[in-house]
C-alpha positions as YAML, in Angstrom:
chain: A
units: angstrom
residues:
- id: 1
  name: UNK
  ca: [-49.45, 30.21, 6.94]
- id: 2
  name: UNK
  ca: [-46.85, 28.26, 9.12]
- id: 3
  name: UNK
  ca: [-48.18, 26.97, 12.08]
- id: 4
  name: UNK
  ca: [-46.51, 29.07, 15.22]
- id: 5
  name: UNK
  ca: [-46.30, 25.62, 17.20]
- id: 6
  name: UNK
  ca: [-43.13, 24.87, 15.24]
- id: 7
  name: UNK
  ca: [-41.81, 28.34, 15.43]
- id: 8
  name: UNK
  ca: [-43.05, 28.90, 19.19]
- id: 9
  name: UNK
  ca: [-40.35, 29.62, 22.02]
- id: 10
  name: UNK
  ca: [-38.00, 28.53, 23.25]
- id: 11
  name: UNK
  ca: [-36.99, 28.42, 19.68]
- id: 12
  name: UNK
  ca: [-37.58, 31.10, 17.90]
- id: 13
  name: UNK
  ca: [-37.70, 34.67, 19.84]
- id: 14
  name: UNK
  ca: [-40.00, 36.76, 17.91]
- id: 15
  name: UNK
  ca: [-42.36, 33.63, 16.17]
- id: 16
  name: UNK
  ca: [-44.92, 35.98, 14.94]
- id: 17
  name: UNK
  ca: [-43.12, 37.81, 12.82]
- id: 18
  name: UNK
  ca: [-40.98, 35.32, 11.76]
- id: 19
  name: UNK
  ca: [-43.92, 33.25, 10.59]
- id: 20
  name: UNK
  ca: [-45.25, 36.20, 8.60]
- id: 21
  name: UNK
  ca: [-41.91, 37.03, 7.09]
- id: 22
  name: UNK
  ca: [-41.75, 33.67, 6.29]
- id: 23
  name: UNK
  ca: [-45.66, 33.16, 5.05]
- id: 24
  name: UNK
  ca: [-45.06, 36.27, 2.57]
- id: 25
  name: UNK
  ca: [-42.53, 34.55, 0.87]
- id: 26
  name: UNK
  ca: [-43.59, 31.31, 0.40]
- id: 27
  name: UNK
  ca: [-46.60, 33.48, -1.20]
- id: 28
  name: UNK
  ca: [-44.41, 35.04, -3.49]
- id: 29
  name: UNK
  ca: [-41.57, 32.32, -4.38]
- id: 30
  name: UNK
  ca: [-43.75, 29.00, -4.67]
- id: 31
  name: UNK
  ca: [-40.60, 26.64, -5.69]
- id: 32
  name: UNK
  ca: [-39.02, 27.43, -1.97]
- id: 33
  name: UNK
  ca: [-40.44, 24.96, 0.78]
- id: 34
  name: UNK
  ca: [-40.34, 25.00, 4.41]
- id: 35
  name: UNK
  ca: [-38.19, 22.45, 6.81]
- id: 36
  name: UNK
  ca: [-37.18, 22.13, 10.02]
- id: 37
  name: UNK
  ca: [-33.30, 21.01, 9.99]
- id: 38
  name: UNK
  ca: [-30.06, 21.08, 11.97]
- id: 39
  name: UNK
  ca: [-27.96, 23.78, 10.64]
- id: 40
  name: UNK
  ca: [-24.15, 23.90, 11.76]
- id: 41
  name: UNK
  ca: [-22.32, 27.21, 12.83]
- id: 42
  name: UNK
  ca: [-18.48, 27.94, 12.05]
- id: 43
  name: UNK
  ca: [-18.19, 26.93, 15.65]
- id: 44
  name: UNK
  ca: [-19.13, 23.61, 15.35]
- id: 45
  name: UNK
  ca: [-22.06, 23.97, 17.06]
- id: 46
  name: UNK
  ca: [-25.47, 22.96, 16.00]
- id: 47
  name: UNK
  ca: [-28.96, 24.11, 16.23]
- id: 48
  name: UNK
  ca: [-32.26, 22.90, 14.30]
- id: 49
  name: UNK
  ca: [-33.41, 25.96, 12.43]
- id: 50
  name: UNK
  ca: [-36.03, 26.80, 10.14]
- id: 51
  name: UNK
  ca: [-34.77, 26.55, 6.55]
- id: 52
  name: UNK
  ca: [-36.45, 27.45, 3.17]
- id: 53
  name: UNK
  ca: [-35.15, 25.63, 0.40]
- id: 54
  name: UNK
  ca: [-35.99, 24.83, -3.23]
- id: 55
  name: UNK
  ca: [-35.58, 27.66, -6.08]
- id: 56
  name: UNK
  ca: [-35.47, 30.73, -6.99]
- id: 57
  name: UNK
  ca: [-36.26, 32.19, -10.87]
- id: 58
  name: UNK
  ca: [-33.41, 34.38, -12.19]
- id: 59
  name: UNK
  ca: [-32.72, 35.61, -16.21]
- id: 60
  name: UNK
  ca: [-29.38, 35.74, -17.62]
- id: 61
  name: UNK
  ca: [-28.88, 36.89, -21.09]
- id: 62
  name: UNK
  ca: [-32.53, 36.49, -21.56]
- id: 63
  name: UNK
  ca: [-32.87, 33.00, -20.68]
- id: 64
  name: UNK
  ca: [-34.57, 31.90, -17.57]
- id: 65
  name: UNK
  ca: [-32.80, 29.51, -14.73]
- id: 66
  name: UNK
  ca: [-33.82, 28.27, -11.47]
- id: 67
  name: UNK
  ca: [-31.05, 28.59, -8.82]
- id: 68
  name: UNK
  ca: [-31.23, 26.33, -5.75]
- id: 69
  name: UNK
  ca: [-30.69, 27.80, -2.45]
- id: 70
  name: UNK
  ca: [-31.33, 27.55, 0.88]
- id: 71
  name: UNK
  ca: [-32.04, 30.24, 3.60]
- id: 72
  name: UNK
  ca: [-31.70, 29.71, 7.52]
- id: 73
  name: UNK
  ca: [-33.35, 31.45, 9.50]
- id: 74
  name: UNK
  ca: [-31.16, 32.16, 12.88]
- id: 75
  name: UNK
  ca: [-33.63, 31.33, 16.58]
- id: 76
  name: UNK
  ca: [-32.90, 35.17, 16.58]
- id: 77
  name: UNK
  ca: [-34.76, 36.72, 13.98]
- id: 78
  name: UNK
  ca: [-35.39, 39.30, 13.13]
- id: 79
  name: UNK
  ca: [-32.81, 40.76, 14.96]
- id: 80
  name: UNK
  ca: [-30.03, 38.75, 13.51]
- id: 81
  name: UNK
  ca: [-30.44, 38.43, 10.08]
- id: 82
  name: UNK
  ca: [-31.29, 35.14, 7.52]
- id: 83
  name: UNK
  ca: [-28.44, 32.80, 6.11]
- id: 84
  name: UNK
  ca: [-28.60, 32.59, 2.92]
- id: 85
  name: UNK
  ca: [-26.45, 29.98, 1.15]
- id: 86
  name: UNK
  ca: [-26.47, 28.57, -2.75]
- id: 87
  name: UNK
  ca: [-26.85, 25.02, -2.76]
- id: 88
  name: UNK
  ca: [-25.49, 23.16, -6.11]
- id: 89
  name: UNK
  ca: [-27.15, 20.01, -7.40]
- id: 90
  name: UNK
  ca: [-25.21, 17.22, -8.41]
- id: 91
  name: UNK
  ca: [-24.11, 18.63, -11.43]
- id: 92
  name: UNK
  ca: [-23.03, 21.85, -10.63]
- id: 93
  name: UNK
  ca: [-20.35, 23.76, -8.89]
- id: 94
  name: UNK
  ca: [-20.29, 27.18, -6.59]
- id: 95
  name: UNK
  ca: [-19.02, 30.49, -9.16]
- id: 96
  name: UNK
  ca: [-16.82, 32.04, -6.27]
- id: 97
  name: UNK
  ca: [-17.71, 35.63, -7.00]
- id: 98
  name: UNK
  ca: [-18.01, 39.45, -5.10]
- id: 99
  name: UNK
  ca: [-21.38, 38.07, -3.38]
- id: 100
  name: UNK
  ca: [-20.99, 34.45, -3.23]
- id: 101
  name: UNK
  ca: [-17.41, 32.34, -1.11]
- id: 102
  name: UNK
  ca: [-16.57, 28.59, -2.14]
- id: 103
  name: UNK
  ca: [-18.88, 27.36, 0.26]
- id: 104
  name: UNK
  ca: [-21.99, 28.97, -1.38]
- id: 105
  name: UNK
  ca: [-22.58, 31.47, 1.48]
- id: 106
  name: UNK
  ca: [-23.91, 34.98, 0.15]
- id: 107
  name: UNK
  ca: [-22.90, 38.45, 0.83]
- id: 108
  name: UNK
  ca: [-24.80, 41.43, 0.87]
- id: 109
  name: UNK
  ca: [-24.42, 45.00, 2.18]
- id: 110
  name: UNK
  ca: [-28.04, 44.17, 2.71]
- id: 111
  name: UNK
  ca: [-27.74, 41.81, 5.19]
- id: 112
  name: UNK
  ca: [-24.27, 43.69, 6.21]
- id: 113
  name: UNK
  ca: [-26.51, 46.47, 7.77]
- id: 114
  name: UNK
  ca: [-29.74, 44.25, 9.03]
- id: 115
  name: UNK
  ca: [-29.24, 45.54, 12.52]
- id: 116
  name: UNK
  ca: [-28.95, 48.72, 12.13]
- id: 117
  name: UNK
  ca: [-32.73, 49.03, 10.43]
- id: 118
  name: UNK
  ca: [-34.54, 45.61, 11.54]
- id: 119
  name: UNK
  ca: [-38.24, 46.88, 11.33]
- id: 120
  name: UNK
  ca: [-37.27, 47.38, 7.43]
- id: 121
  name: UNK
  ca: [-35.14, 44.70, 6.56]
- id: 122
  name: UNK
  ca: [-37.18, 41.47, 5.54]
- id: 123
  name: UNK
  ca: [-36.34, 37.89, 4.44]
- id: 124
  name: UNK
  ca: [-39.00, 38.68, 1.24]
- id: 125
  name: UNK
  ca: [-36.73, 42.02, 0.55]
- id: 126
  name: UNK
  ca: [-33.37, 39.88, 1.12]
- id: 127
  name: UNK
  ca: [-34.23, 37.15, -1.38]
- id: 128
  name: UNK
  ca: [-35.37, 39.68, -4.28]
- id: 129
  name: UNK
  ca: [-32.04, 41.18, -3.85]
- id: 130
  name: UNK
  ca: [-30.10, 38.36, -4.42]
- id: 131
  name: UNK
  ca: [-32.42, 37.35, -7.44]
- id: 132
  name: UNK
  ca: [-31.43, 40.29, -8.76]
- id: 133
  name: UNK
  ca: [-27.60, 39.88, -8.38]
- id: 134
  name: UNK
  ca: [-27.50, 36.46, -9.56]
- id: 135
  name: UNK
  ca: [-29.08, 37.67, -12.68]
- id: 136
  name: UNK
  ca: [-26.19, 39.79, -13.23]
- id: 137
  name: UNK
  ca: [-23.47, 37.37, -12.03]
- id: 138
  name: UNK
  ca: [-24.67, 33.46, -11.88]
- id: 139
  name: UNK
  ca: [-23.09, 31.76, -8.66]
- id: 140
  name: UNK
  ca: [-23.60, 27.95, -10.16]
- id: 141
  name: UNK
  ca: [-22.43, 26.61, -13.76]
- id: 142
  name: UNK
  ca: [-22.28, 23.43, -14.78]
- id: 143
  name: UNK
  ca: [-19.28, 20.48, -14.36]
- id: 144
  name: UNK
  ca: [-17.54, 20.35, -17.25]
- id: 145
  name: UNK
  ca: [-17.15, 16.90, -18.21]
- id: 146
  name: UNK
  ca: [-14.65, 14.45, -17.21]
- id: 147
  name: UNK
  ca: [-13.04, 13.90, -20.41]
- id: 148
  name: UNK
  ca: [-10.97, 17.05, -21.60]
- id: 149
  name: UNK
  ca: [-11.69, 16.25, -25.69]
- id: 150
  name: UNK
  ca: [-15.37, 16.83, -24.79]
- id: 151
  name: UNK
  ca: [-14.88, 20.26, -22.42]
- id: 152
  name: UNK
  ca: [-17.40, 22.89, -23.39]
- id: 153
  name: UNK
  ca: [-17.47, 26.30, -22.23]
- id: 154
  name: UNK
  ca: [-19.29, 26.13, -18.27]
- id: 155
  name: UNK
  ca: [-23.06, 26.51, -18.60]
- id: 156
  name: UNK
  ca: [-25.47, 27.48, -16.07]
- id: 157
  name: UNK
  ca: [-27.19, 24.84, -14.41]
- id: 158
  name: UNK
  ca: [-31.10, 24.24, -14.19]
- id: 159
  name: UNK
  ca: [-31.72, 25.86, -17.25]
- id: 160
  name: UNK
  ca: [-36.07, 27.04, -16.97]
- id: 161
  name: UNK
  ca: [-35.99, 27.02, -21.12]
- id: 162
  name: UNK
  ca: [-32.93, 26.08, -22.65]
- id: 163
  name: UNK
  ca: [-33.11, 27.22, -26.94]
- id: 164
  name: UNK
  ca: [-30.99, 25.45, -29.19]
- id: 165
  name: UNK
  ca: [-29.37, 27.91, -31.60]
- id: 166
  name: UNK
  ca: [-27.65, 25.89, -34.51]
- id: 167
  name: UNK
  ca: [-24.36, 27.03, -35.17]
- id: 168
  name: UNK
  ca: [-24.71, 29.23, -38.55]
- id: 169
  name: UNK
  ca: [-21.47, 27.79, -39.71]
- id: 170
  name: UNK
  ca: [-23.59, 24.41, -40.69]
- id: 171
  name: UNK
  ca: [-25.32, 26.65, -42.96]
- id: 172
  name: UNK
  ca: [-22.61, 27.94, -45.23]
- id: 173
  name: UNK
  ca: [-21.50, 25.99, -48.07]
- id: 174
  name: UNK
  ca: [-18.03, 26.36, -49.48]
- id: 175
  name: UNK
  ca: [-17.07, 28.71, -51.70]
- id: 176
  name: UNK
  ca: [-16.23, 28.17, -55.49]
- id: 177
  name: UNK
  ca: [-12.85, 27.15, -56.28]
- id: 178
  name: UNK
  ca: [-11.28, 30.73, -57.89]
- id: 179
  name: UNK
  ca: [-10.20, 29.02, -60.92]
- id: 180
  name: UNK
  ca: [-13.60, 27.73, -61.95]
- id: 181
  name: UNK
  ca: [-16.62, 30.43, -62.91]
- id: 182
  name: UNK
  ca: [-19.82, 29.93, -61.22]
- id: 183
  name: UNK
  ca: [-21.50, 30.73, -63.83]
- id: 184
  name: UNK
  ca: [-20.30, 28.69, -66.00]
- id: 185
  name: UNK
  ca: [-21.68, 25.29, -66.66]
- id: 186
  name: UNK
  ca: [-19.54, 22.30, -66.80]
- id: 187
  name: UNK
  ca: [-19.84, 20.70, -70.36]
- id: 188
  name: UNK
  ca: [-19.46, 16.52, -71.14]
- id: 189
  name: UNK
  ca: [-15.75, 15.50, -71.86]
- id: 190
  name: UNK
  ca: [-15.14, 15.74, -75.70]
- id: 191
  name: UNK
  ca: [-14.76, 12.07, -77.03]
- id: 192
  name: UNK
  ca: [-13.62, 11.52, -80.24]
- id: 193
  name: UNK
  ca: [-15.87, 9.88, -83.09]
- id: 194
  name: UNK
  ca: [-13.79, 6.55, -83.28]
- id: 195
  name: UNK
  ca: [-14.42, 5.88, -79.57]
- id: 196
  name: UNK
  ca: [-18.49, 6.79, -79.67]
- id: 197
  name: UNK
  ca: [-19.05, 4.29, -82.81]
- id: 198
  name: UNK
  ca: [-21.08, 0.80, -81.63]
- id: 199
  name: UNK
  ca: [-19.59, -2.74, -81.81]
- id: 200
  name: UNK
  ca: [-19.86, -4.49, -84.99]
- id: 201
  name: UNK
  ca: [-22.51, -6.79, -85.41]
- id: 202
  name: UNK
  ca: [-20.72, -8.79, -87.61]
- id: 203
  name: UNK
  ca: [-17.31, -9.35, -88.89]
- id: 204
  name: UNK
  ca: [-17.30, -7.67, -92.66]
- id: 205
  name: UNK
  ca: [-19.62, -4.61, -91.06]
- id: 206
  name: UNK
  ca: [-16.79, -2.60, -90.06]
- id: 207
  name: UNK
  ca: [-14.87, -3.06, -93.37]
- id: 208
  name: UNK
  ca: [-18.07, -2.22, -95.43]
- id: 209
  name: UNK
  ca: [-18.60, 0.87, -94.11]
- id: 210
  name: UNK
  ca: [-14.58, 1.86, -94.20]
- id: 211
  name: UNK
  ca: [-14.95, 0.86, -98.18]
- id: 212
  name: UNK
  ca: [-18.85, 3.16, -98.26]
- id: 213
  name: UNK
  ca: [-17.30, 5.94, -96.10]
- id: 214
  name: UNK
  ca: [-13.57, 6.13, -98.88]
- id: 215
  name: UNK
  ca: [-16.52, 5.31, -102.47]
- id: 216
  name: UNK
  ca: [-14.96, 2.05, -103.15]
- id: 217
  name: UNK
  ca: [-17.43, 0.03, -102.31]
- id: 218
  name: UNK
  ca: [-20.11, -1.33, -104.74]
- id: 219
  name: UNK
  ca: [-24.12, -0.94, -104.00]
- id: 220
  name: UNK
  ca: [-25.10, -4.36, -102.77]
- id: 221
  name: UNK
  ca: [-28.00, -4.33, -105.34]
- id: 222
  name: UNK
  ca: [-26.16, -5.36, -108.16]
- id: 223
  name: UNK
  ca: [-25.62, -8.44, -106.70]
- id: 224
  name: UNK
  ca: [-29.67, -9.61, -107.11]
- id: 225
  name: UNK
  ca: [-28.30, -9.22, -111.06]
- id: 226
  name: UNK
  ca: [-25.75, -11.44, -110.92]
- id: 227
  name: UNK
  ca: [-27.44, -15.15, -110.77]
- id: 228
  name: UNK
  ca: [-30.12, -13.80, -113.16]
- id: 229
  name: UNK
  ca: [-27.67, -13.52, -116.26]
- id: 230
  name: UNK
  ca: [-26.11, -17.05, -115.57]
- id: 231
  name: UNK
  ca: [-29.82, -18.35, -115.74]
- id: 232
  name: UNK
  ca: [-30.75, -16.40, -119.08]
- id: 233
  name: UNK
  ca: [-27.06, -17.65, -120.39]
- id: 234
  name: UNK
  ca: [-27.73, -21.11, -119.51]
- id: 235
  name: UNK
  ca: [-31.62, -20.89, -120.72]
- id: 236
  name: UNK
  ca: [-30.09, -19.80, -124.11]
- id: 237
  name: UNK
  ca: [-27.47, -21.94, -124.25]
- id: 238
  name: UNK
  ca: [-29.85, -24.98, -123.91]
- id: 239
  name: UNK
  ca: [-32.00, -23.86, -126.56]
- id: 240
  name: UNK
  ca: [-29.43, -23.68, -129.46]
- id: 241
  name: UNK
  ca: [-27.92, -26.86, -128.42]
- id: 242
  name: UNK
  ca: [-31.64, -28.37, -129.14]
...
């Protein structure tokens, strides 16, 4: 629980039950934390003031964010009611919108009628309310980026789980070209039989097999025949001459 010393009066009115609105929802919303800070009217005028600030958990389209806020709580309270405002990082702009201005400030017919029912209007009930309409209508997104050839569509910022989804177009091959089946199987070019016949080895190889392939050629065996008569001639020759 707060301690009432920094809550005690002259500054805040009614400490006690500020400290145990306050204590109930730093129960309930863990990412908010407590600060003492100078907070600065339309006026112009300042006044330090008890401010909660961090996160709070919406979903949108199924997909958890954290939205940073802040609420002030007035010297007042309960009887005035809490200031709540959306506080963009870095990264991030306002979403001007029916419940949120440029300036992140947040509307509510909520906090609209505080006074008329202050013993049941709370800071706890204020915040789930607004958790709720964020959820419906985000009041951050992201930058878009400085150069226009990168823009992307505005995302919301602080993103609790953020799921890739691949784009299904990466999946899809291109269809067949209409004038060729797909179920037909692409056969080799046809090349004729003068183009798919080896190199010679040597020079008369080509000829000899033109001469085998149109019958005029002559089996090479006969040849072995050949120097065997001129010795059997000569043999003979030799022996009448003796």
């Amino acid at each position: 629980m707060l301690r009432l010393c920094c809550l005690s009066p002259p500054k805040y009115q009614d400490a006690e039950r500020t400290v145990r609105d306050v204590d109930a929802v730093l129960q309930m919303y863990i990412s908010l934390t407590p600060k003492m800070d100078t907070y600065t009217y339309n006026d112009g005028h300042t006044q330090l003031l008890l401010c909660l600030h961090g996160t709070i958990p919406i979903t949108y389209r199924s997909i958890p964010y954290n939205i940073p806020v802040a609420f002030w709580i007035p010297s007042e309270y309960p009887i005035f009611p809490p200031i709540p405002y959306v506080k963009p990082t870095a990264n991030m702009l306002v979403r001007e919108g029916k419940h949120v201005d440029k300036s992140g400030l947040c509307y509510h017919s909520y906090r609209s009628l505080w006074k008329n029912d202050v013993n049941n209007h709370t800071l706890l009930e204020l915040i789930a309310i607004l958790q709720g309409v964020f959820g419906q209508e985000p009041p951050v997104f992201t930058k878009p980026p400085s150069n226009p050839l990168l823009s992307t569509p505005p995302q919301l910022g602080s993103p609790q789980k953020q799921d890739t989804v691949p784009d299904r177009n990466m999946f899809i091959r291109p269809s067949p070209s209409p004038s060729t089946p797909t179920n037909m199987a692409l056969s080799p070019p046809h090349i004729p039989p003068s183009a798919n016949t080896s190199l010679s080895r040597w020079a008369g190889d080509g000829t000899a097999y033109y001469n085998i392939q149109k019958g005029l050629a002559v089996s090479f065996h006969y040849y072995y025949f050949i120097p065997l008569f001129v010795y059997i001639y000569i043999f003979i020759c030799c022996v009448l001459c003796v």
